[in-house]
C-alpha positions as CSV (number, residue, x, y, z in Angstrom):
1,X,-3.8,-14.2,9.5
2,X,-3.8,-17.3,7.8
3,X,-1.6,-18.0,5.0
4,X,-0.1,-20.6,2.4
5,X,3.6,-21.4,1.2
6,X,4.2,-22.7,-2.1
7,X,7.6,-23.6,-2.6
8,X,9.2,-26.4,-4.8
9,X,12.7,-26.2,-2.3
10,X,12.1,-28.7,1.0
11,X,14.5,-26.8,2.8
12,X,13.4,-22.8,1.8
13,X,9.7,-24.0,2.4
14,X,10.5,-25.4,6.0
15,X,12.4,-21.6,6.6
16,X,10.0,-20.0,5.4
17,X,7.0,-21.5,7.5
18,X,9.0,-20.8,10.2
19,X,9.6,-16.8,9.4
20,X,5.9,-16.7,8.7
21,X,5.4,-18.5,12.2
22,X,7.2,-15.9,13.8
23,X,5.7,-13.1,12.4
24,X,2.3,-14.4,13.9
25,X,1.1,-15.9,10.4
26,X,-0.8,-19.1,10.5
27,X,0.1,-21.2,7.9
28,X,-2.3,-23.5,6.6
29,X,-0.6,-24.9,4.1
30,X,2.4,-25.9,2.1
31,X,3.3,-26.7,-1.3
32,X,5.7,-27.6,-4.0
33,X,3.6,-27.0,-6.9
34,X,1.5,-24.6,-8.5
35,X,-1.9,-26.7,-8.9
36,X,-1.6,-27.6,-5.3
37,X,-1.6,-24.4,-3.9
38,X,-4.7,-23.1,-6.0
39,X,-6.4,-25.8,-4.3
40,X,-5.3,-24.7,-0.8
41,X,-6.4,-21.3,-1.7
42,X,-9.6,-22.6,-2.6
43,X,-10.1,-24.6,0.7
44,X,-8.5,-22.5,3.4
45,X,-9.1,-18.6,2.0
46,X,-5.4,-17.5,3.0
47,X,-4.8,-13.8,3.6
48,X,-1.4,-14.5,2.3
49,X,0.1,-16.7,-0.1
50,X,3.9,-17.3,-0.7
51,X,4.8,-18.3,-3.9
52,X,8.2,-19.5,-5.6
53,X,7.9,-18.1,-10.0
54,X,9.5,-21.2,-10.7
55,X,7.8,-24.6,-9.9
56,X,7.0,-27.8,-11.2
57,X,5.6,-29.2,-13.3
58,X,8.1,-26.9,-15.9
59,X,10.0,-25.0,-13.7
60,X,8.8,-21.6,-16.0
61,X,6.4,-19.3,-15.0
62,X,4.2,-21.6,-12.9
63,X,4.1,-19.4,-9.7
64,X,3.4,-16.1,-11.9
65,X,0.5,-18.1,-13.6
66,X,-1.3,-19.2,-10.3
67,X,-0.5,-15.5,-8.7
68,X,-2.6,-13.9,-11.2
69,X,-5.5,-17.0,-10.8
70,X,-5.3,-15.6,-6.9
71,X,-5.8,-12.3,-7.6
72,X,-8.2,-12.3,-10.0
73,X,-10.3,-15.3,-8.2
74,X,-9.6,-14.2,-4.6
75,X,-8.8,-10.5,-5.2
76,X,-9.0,-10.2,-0.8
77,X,-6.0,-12.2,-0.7
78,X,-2.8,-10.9,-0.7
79,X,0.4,-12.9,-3.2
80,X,4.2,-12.3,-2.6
81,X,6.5,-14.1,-5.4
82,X,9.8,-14.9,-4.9
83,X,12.5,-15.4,-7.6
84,X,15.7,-16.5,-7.5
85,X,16.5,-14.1,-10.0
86,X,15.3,-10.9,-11.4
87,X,12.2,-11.7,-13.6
88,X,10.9,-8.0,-14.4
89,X,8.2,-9.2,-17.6
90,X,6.6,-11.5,-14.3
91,X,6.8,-8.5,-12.2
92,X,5.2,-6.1,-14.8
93,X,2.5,-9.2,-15.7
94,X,1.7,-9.3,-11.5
95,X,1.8,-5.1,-11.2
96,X,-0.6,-4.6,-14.4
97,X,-3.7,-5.2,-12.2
98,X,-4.7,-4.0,-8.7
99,X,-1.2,-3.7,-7.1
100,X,-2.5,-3.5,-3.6
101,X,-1.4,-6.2,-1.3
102,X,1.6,-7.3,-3.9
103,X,4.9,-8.3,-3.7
104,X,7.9,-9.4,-5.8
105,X,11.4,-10.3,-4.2
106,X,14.6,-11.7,-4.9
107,X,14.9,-14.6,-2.2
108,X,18.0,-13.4,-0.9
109,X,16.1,-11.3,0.8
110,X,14.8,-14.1,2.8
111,X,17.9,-14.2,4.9
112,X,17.3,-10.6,6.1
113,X,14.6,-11.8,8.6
114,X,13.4,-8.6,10.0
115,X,13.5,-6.7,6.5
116,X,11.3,-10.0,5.4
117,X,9.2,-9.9,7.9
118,X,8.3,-6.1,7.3
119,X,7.7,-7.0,3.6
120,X,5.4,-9.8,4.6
121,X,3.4,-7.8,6.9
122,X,2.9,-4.8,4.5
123,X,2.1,-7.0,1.5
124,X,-0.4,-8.9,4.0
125,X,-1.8,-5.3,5.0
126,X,-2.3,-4.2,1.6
127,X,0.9,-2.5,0.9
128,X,3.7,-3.3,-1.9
129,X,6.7,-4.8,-1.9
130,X,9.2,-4.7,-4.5
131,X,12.8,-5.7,-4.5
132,X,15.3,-2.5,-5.4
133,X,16.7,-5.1,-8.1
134,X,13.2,-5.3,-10.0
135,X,12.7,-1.8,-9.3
136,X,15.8,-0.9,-11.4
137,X,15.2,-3.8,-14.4
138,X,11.4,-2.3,-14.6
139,X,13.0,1.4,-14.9
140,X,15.0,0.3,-18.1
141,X,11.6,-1.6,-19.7
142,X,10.4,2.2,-20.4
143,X,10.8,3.4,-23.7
144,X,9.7,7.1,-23.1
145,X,10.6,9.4,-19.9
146,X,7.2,11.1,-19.2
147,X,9.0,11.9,-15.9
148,X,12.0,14.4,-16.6
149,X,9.8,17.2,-15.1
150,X,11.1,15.8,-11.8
151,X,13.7,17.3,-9.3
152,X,16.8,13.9,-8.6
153,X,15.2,14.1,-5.2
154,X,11.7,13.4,-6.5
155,X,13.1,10.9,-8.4
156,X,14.8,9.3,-5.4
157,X,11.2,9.4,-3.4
158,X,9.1,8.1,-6.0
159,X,11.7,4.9,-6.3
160,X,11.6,4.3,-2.8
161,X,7.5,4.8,-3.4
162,X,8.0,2.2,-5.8
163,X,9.6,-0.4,-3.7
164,X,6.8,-0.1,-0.7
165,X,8.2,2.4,1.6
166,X,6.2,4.8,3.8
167,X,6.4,8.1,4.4
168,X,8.4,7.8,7.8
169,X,10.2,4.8,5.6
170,X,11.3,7.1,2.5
171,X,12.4,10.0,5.6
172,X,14.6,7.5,7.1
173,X,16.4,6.5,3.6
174,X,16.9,9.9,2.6
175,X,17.7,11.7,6.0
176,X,15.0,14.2,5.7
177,X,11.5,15.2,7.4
178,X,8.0,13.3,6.8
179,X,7.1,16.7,6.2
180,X,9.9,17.1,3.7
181,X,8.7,13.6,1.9
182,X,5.3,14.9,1.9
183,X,5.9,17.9,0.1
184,X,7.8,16.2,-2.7
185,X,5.1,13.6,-2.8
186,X,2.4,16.4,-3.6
187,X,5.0,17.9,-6.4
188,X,5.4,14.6,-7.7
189,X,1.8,14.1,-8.6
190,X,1.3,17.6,-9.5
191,X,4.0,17.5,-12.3
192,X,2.7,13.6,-13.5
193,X,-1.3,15.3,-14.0
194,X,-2.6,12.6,-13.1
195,X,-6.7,11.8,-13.0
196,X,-8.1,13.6,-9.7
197,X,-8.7,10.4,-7.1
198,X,-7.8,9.6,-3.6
199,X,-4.2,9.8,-2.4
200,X,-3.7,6.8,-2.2
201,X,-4.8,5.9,-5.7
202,X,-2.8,8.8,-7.1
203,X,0.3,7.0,-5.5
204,X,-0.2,3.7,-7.6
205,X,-0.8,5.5,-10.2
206,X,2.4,7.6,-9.8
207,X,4.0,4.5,-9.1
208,X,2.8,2.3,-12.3
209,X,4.2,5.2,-14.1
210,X,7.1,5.3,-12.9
211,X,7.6,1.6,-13.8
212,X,6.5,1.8,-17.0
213,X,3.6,-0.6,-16.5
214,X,0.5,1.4,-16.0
């Protein structure tokens, strides 16, 4: 899969072209600046696209800005934004559309290469992946808790939902059976009467909720 870095720090870009390199990514292309990469979107259709939140020309919201210009003009390709610190109204602008094959992390998590790698390749496959950090600043954005019906436990699933985890993922946080995680899954979106849909939409959907952002 091809894909395209944009990233204003020399020395981060050139680390992360080569995590993406070994996780079998081909990058394309690399940048320092928001404009840029549009254009290499444009001209090389990435299937994933690293960005930094913060780049020139005003060091703001320039990454979150050309995120949403991805997904909304190449909706195929999948974005992962990295901040250097939590940013949770950038996380809740990038989660308020179609939240497949998205991803928001702290770039500390960078130097965990095989936790990286795993969130590169699920973002790149369509999952999610959100750092435990803007998990817990979305949680507080909430101003109502339509979600006291739930168990702790369910509580502790849909979290780990919420930061990209599988099923066989969640298991092996909490100790427990896929079959276990299944069940609370299925009371999870019973007690949240949510719209009949696919699974896999009534997931985001539990998900958004739980974040306060759908």
């Amino acid at each position: 899969m091809r894909a395209v870095i944009a990233e204003d720090s020399v020395l981060l870009r050139i680390g992360l072209v080569k995590v993406l390199e070994t996780a079998g990514f081909d990058v394309v292309a690399e940048t320092g600046d928001a404009e840029a990469v549009l254009a290499a979107v444009e001209e090389h259709r990435p299937g994933l696209v690293v960005l930094d939140v913060r780049m020139p020309p005003g060091f703001t919201d320039e990454g979150v800005r050309a995120a949403l210009v991805i997904r909304k003009q190449w909706p195929d390709t999948a974005v992962l934004l990295l901040s250097q610190y939590v940013e949770e109204r950038y996380a809740a602008d990038l989660l308020s559309g179609d939240t497949r094959g998205v991803g928001y992390l702290l770039k500390e998590r960078v130097a965990d290469v095989e936790e990286f790698i795993d969130a590169l390749r699920r973002v790149a496959g369509g999952g999610t992946a959100l750092d435990p950090q803007v998990v817990s600043q979305l949680l507080l954005r909430r101003h109502s808790d339509p979600l006291d019906r739930l168990t702790p436990r369910e509580r502790d699933v849909l979290e780990l939902m919420a930061s990209g985890r599988s099923n066989a993922g969640i298991a092996q946080a909490l100790v427990v059976s896929e079959s276990a995680v299944a069940k609370h899954i299925n009371s999870i979106l019973a007690k949240l009467d949510l719209p009949k849909a696919d699974a896999d939409h009534r997931r985001v959907l539990a998900v958004l909720r739980f974040l306060g952002v759908g």
